[in-house]
C-alpha positions as a printed NumPy array, in Angstrom:
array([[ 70.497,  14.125,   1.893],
       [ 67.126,  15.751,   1.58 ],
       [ 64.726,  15.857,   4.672],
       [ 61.321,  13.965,   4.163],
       [ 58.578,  16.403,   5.047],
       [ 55.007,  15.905,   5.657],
       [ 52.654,  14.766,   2.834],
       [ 50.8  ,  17.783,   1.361],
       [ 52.732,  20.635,   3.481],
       [ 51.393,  24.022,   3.637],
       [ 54.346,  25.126,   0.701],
       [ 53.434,  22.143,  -1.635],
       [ 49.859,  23.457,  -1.73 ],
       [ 51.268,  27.16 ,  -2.197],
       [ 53.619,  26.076,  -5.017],
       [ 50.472,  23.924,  -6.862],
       [ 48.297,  27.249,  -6.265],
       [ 51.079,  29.47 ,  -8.42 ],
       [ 51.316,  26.824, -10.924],
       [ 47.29 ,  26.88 , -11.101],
       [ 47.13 ,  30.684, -11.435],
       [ 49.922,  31.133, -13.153],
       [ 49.73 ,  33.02 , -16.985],
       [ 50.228,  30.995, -20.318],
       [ 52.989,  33.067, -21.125],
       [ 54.487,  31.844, -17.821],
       [ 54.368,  28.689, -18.153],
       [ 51.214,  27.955, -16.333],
       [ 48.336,  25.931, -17.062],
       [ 47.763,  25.582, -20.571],
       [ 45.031,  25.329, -22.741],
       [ 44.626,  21.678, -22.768],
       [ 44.579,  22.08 , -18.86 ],
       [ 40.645,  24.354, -19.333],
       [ 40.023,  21.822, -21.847],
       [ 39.835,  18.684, -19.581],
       [ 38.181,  20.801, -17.023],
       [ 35.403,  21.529, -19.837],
       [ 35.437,  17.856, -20.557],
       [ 35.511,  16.204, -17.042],
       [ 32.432,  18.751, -16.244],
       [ 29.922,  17.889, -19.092],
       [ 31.278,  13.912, -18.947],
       [ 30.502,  13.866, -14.984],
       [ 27.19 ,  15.611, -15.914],
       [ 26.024,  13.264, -18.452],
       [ 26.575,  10.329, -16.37 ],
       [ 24.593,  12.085, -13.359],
       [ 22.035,  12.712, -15.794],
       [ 21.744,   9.162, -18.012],
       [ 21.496,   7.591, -13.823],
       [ 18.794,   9.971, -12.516],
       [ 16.854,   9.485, -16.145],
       [ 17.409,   5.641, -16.043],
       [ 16.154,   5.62 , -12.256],
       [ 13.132,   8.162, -12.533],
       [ 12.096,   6.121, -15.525],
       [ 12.097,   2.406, -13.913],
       [ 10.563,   4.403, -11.145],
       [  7.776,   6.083, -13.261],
       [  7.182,   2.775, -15.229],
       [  6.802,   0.161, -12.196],
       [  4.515,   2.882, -10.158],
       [  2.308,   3.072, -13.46 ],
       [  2.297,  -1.057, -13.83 ],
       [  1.607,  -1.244,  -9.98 ],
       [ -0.917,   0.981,  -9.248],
       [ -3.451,   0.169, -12.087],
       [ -2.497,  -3.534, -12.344],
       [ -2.89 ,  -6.608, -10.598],
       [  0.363,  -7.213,  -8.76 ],
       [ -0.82 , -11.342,  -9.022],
       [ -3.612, -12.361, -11.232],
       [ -4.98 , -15.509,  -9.796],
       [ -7.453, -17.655, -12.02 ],
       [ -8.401, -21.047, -12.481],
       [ -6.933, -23.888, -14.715],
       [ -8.271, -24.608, -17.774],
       [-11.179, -27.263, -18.133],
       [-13.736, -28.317, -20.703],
       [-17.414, -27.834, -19.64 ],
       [-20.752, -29.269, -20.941],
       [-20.217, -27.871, -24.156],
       [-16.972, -28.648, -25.078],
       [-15.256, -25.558, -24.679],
       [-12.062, -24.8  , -22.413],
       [-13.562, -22.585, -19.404],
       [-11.214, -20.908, -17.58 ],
       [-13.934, -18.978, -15.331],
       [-14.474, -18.842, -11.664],
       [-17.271, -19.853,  -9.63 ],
       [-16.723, -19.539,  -5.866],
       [-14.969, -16.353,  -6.386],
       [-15.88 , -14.639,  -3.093],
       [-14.497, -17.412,  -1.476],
       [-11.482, -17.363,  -3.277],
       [-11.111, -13.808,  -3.002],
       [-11.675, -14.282,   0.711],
       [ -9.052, -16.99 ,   1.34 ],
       [ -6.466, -14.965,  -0.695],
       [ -7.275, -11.971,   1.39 ],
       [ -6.421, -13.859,   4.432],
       [ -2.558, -14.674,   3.183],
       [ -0.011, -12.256,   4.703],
       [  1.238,  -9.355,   2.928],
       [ -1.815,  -9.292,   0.734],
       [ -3.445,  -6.221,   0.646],
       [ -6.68 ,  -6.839,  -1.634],
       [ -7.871,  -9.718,  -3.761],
       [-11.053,  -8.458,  -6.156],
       [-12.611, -10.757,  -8.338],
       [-13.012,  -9.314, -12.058],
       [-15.34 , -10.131, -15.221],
       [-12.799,  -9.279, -18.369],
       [-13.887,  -8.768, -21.966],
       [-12.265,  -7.224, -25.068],
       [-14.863,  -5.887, -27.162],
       [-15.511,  -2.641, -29.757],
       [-16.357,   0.793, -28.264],
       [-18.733,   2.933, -30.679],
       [-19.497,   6.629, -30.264],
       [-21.067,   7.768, -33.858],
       [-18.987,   7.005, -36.505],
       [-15.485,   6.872, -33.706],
       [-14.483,   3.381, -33.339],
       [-12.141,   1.874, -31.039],
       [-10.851,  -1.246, -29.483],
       [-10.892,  -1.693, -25.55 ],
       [-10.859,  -3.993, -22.365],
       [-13.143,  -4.097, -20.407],
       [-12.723,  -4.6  , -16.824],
       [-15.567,  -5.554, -14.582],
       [-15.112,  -4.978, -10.678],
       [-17.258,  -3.852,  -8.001],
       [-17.195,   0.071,  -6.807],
       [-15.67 ,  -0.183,  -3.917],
       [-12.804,  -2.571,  -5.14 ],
       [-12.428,   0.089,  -7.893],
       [-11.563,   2.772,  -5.663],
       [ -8.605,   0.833,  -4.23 ],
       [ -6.676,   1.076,  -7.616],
       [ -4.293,   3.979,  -7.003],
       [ -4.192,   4.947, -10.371],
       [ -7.735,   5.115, -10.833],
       [ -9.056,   6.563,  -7.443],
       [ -5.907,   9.573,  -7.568],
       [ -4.832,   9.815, -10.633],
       [ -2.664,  12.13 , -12.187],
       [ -6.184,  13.704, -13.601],
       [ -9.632,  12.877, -14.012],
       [-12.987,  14.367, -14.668],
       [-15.892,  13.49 , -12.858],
       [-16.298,  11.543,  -9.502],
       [-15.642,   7.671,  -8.564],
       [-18.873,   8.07 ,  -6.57 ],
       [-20.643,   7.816,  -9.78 ],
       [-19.237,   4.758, -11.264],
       [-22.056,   2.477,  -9.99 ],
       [-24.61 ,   4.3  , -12.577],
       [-22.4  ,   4.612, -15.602],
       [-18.232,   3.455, -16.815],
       [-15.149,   4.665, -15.847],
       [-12.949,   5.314, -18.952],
       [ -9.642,   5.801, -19.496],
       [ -8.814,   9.63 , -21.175],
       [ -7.249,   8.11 , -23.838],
       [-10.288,   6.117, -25.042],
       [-12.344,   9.556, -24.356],
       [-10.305,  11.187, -27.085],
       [-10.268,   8.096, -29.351],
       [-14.358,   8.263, -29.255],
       [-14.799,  12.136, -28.761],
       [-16.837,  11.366, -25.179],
       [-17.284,  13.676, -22.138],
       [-18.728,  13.289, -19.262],
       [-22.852,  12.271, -19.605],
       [-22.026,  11.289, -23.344],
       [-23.51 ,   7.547, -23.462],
       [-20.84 ,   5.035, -25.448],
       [-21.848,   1.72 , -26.855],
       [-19.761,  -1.303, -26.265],
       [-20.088,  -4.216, -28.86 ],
       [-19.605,  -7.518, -28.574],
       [-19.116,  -9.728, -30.742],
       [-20.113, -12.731, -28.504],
       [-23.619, -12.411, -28.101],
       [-27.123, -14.474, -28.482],
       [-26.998, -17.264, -30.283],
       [-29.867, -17.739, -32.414],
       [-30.7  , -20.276, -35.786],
       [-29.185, -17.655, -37.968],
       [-25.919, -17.875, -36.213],
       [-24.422, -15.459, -33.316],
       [-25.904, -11.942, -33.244],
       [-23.512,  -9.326, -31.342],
       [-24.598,  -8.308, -28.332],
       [-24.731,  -4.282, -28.133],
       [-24.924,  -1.91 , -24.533],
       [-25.023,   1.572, -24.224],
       [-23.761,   3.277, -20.985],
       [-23.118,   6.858, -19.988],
       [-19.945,   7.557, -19.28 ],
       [-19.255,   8.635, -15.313],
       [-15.801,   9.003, -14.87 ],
       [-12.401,   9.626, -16.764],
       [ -9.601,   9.209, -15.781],
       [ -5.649,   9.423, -16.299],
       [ -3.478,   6.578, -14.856],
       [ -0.1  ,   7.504, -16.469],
       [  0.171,   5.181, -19.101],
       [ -0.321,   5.643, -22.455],
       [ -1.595,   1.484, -22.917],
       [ -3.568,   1.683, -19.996],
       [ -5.675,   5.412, -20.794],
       [ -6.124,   4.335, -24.297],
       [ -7.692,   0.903, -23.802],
       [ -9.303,  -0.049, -20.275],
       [-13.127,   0.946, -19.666],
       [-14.318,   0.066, -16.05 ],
       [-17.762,  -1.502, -15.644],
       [-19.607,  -2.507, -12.919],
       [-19.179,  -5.918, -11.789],
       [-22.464,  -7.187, -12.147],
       [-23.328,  -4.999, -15.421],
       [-20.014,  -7.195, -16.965],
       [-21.146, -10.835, -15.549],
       [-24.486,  -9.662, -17.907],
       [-23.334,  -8.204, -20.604],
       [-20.785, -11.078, -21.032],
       [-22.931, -13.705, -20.312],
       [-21.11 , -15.29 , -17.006],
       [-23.838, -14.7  , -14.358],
       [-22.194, -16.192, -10.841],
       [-18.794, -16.108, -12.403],
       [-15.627, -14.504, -12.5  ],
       [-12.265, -14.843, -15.156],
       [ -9.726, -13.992, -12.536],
       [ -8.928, -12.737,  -8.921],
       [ -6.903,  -9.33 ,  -8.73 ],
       [ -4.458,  -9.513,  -5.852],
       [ -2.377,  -6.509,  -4.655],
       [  0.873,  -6.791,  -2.101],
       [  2.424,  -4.882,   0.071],
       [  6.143,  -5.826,  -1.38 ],
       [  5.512,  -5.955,  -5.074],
       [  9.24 ,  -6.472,  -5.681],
       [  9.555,  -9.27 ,  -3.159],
       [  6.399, -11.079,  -5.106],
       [  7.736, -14.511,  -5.89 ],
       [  8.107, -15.564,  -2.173],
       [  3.847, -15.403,  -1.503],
       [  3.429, -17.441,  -4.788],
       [  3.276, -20.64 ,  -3.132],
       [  0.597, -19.5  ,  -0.18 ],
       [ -1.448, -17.971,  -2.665],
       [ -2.322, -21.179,  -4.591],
       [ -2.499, -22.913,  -1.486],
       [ -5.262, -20.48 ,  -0.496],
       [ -7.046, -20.679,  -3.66 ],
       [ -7.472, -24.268,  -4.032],
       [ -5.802, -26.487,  -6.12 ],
       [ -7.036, -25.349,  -9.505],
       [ -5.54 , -21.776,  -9.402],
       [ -2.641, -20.53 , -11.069],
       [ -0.561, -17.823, -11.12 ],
       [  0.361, -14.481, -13.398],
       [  2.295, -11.803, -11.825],
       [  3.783,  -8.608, -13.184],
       [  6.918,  -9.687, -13.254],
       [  6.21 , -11.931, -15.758],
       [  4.084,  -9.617, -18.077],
       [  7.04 ,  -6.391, -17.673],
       [ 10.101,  -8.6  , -16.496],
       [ 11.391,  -9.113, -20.196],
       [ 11.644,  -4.871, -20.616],
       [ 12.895,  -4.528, -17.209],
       [ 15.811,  -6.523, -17.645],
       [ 16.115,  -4.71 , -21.315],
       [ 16.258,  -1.599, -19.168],
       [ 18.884,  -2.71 , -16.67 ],
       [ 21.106,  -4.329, -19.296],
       [ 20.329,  -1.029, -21.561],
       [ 21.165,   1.228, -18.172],
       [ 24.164,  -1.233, -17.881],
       [ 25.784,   0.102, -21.15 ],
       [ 24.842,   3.194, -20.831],
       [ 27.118,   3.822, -17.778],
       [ 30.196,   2.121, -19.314],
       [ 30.044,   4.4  , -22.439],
       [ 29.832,   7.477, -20.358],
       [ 32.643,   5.944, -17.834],
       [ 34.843,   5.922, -21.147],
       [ 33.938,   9.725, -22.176],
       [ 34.944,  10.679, -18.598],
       [ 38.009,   8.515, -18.858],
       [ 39.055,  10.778, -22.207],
       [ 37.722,  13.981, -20.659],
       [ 40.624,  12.589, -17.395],
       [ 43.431,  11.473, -20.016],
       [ 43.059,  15.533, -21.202],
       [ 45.316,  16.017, -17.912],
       [ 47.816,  13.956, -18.965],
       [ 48.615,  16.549, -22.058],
       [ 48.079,  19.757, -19.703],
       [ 50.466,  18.12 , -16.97 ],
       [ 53.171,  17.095, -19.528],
       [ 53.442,  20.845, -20.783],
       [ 53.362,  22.409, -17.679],
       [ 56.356,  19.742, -16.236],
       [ 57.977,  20.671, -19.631],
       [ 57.57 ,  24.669, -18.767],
       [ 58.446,  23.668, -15.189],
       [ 61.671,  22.232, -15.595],
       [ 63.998,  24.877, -14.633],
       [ 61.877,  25.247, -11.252],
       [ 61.842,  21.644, -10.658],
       [ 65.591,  21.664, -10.85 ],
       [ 65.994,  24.369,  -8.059],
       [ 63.639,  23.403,  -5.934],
       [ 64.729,  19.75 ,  -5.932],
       [ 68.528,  21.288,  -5.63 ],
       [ 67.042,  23.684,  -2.21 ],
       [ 66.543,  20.252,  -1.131],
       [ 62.903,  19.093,  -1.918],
       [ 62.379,  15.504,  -2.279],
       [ 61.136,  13.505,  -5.403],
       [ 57.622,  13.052,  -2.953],
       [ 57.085,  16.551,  -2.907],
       [ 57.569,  17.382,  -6.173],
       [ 55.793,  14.703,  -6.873],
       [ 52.713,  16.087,  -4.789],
       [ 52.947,  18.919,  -5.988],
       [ 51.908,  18.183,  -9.565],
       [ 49.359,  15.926,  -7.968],
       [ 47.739,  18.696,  -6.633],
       [ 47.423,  20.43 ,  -9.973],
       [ 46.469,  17.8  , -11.7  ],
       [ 44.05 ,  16.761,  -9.119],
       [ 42.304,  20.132,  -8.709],
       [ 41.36 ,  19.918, -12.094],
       [ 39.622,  16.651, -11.895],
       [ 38.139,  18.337,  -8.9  ],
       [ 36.52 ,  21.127,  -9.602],
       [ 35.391,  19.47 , -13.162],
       [ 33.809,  16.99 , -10.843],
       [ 32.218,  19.482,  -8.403],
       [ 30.842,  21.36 , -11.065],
       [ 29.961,  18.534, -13.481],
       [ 27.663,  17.425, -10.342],
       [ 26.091,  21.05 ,  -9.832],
       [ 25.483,  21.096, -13.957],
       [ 24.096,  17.624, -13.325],
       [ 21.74 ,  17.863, -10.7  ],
       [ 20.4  ,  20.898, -11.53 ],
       [ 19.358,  19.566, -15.495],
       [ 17.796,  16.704, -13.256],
       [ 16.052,  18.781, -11.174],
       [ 14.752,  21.157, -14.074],
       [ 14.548,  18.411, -16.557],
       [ 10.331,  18.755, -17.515],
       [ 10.867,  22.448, -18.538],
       [ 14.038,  22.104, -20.142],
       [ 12.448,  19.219, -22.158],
       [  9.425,  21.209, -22.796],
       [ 12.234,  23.656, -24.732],
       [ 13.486,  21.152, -26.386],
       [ 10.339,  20.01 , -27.942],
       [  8.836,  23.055, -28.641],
       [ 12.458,  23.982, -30.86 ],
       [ 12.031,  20.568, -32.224],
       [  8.004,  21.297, -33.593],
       [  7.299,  18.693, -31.021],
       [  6.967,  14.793, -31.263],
       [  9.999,  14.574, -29.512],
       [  8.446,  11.656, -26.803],
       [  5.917,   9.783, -28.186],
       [  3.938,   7.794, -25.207],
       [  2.75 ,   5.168, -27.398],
       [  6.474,   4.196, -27.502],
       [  7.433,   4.56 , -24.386],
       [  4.473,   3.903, -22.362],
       [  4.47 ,   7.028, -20.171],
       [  3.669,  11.032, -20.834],
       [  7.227,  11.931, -19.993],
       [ 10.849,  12.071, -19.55 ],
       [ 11.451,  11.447, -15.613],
       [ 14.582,  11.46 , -13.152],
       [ 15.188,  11.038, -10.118],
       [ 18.553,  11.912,  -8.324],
       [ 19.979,   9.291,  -6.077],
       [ 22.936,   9.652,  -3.42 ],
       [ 24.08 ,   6.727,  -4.787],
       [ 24.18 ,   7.692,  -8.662],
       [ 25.791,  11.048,  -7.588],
       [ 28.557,   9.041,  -5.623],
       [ 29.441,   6.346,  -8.136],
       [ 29.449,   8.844, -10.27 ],
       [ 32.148,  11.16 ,  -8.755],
       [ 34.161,   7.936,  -7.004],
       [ 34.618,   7.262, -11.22 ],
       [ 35.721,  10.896, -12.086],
       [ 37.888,  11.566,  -8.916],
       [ 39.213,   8.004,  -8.878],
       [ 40.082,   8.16 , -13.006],
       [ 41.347,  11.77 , -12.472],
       [ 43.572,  10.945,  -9.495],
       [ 44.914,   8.339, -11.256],
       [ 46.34 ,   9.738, -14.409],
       [ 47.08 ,  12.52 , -12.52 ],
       [ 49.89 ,  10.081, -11.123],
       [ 51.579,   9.663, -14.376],
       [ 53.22 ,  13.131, -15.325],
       [ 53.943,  13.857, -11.439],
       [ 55.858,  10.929, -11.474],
       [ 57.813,  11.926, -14.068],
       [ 58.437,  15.345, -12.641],
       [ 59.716,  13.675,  -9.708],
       [ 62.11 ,  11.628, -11.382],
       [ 63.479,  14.752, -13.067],
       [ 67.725,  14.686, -12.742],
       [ 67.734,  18.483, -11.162],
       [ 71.422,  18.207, -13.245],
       [ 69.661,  17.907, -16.682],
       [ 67.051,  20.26 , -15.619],
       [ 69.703,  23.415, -14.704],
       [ 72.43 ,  22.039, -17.778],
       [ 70.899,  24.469, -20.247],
       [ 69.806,  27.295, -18.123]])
């Protein structure tokens, strides 16, 4: 009776090495054998790739929604004033402002004056928002006070707007070039509602990251906005910032219990949760097509194994009749099989990282082959293609390639185990 010996002995490695290095003509690894190394190597790759894309680009798009947006927008319930018209506006603002402040985990509240009106330079038209908000609550938006570039200083904004670079290029402005801003809410008079029309010299540009946001939003002073759009001592809504964005939801409840009865709530989860939860159910499918590609690229080992058990055979049937046991033959063709899926994995995460890594100049190839257009930021919202490499991606994605490779791996080396060493010799 054979002797059991150790799992993965110093000879089963040796024998698995010959077999790996072993010529074609030899009966070594065969062609099929380099072709699911190819495979598991650009399959791993992709999927290291589609995760760090998929997590640089929630990444890139909450940063650009969080630091040039209200993480809560609190205003006031809708009631009908002297006129008859629904008024939405706030009065006591500072003091709602204040109280809001005072809630834990806040980090600002700003009151702001909001307007969507026409922006004229010449015969360059173009629709914006305006925002009205005091200096010094202006230069606690990230995106505005550092962003990714702007021309001019924030110090200025008290004696001129803020616009977005976007809306610069739309009207053909620079810095010092005066823009007028038209409204089509104005003075009423007997002949019916004249537009009301401003002109303001343009103080600071700047570049938030997104392509919505740079193309539409002018910044006004506060007071220059309560004038222009006739709500002197008022305010539309309260802009409230948190330290835990994600964890939003749970200071809902002490926010409208610091503002007072009338206030409601908007935060941007509810504006961006809809694409977000596109995006995770788009990332979702994204990994199980890939899993499949790198479950073919495995299944390649399969073919390679069976040929080389088939070559094998005579060697099979002497080394099981020197006394070697089913488990070691068995772990020996483990071994092969499993070094492939391996080193495709090791190198499928070098090929994978690296692309990551290197992914804004390789892109910037790509587009300039292409003619360019190839990401379009009024599509997509932001200027370009992030990613961001996570342990965590890198790991699920080689626990899928080693597991799937490991386990077909199993398959053939069972069979060569099983191998009657009488049927292997009978023809030799």
């Amino acid at each position: 009776m054979a002797k059991s010996t150790a799992p993965f002995s110093r000879f089963e490695w040796m024998i698995a090495w010959r077999y790996l290095r072993a010529r074609r003509a030899e009966g070594g690894v065969s062609v099929m054998t380099w072709i699911s190394l190819v495979g598991i190597t650009l399959a791993v790759a992709a999927l290291i790739i589609t995760l760090a894309v998929r997590t640089g680009f929630r990444e890139e798009f909450v940063d650009t929604i969080l630091g040039a947006n209200a993480h809560v927008t609190v205003y006031s319930q809708a009631r009908v004033d002297a006129a008859g018209n629904l008024d939405r506006t706030i009065s006591d603002y500072d003091d709602w402002a204040e109280r809001i402040r005072a809630v834990p985990g806040v980090t600002r509240a700003a009151p702001l004056v909001k307007g969507q009106v026409m922006a004229n330079n010449g015969t360059a038209n173009t629709g914006v928002e305006i925002y009205g908000i005091r200096p010094a609550d202006l230069a606690t938006i990230p995106r505005v006070a550092s962003p990714d570039a702007a021309l001019g200083r924030l110090a200025d904004f008290p004696n001129g707007i803020a616009i977005g670079s976007g809306v610069a290029r739309e009207l053909g402005v620079h810095l010092g070039d005066k823009v007028k801003i038209i409204s089509p809410n104005g003075v009423k008079t007997a002949f019916g509602t004249t537009p009301r029309v401003n002109a303001y010299e343009v103080s600071y540009i700047f570049t938030a990251g997104r392509w919505d946001i740079d193309t539409t939003r002018i910044y006004l002073p506060f007071d220059e906005a309560q004038r222009f759009f006739n709500k002197e001592g008022r305010a539309d809504e309260i802009e409230v910032m948190v330290e835990e964005p994600e964890e939003v939801g749970k200071l809902l409840a002490d926010l409208v219990a610091a503002a007072g009865p009338d206030a409601s709530t908007w935060t941007w989860k509810d504006s961006a949760g809809a694409f977000l939860r596109a995006l995770e159910m788009e990332d979702n499918v994204m990994f199980v097509i890939l899993s499949v590609l790198v479950l073919i690229a495995s299944m390649n080992i399969i073919s390679g194994l069976v040929m080389l058990v088939k070559n094998k055979g005579r060697d099979i049937g002497i080394l099981r009749t020197m006394g070697l046991t089913e488990g070691s033959v068995l772990r020996v063709f483990f071994l092969v099989g499993a070094s492939t899926g391996l080193v495709g994995t090791a190198m499928g995460v070098v090929l994978g990282v690296l692309f990551a890594i290197y992914i804004d100049p390789i892109f910037a190839l790509v587009d300039a082959l292409s003619g360019g257009g190839v990401w379009d930021p009024s599509v997509r919202g932001i200027y370009r293609l992030p990613a961001k490499v996570e342990l965590a991606d890198v790991a699920s994605a080689v626990a899928l390639s080693l597991g799937l490779s490991f386990g077909i791996t199993l398959l053939p080396a069972r069979r060569a185990a099983r191998m009657n060493p009488v049927e292997a010799l009978r023809y030799e």
